[in-house]
C-alpha positions in Angstrom: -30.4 -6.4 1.7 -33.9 -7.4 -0.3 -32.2 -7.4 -3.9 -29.0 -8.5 -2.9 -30.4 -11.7 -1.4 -32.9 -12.3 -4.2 -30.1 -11.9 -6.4 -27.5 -14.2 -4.6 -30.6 -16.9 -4.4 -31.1 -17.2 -8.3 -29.4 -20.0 -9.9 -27.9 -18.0 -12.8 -26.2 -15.8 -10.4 -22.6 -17.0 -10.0 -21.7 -14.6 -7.4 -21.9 -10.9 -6.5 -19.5 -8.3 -6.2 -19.7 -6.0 -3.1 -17.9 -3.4 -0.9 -16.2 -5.7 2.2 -18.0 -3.3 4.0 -21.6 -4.3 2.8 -20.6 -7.8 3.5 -19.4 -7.3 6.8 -23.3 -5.5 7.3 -24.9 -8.2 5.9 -23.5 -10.7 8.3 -24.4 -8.7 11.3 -27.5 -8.7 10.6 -28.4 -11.9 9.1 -29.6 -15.1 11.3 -26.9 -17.3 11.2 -28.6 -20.4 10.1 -30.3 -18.6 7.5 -26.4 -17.1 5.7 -25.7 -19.6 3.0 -26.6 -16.8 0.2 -23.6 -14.9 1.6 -21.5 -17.1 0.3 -21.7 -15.5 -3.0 -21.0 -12.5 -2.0 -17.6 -11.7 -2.7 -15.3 -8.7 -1.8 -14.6 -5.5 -4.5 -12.5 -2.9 -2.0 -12.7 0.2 -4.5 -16.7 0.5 -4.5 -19.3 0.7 -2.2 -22.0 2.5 -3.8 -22.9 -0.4 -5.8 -22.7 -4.0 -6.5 -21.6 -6.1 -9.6 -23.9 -9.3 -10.4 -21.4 -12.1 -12.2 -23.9 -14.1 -14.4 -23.1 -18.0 -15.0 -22.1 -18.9 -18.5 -23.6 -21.7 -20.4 -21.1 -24.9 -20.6 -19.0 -24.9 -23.9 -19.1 -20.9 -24.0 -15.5 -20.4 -25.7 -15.6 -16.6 -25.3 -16.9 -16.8 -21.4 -14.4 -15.8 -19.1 -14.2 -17.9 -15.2 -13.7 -16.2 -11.9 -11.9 -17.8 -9.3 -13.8 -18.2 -6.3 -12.7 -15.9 -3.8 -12.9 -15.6 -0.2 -16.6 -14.8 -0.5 -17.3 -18.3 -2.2 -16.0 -19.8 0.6 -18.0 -18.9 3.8 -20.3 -16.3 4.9 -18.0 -14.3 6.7 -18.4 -15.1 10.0 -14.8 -16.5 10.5 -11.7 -14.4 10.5 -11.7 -14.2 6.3 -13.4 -10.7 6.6 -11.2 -9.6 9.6 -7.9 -8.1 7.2 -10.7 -6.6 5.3 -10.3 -3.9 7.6 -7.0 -3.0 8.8 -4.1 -0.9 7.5 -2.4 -3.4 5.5 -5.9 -3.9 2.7 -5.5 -0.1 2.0 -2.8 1.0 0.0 -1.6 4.4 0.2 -2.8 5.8 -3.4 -0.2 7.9 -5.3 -0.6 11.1 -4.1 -0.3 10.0 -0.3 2.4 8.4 -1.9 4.1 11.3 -2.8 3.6 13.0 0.3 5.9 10.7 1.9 
């Protein structure tokens, strides 16, 4: 949790990219008054071995690409935004369950 937080507390951190599961973690066990860094923490389903920092660009960067905010942005998770996170219908059967079918 040390680097993550660190990292979501810097100002030229726009937001980080981690497993819904991490997230969901990092809620648990966070105080609840203390959770606004969460709020850059936004979901990436296919990894959770590691985490993706998204660096702010400088203003009038032409090449820079802008993410969205995502659900992440939004809150820290403690409402029901994390909930479909983890049911059926956020994992798609990959092709060769697909197949199997």
């Amino acid at each position: 949790m040390g680097i993550l937080k660190f990292s979501a507390q810097k100002p030229q951190i726009e937001h980080i990219f981690v497993h819904h599961g991490i997230k969901k973690h990092l809620r648990d066990i966070t105080v609840s008054n203390s959770q606004s860094w969460l709020r850059r923490m936004q979901f990436y389903l296919r990894d959770n071995l590691h985490f993706y920092l998204h660096l702010k660009y400088k203003s009038g960067c032409f090449a820079c690409l802008s993410y969205p905010p995502g659900i992440g942005i939004k809150g820290s998770g403690r409402d029901s935004s994390l909930d479909w996170w983890f049911t059926d219908a956020s994992h798609p059967p990959r092709n060769n369950e697909r197949l199997h079918k």
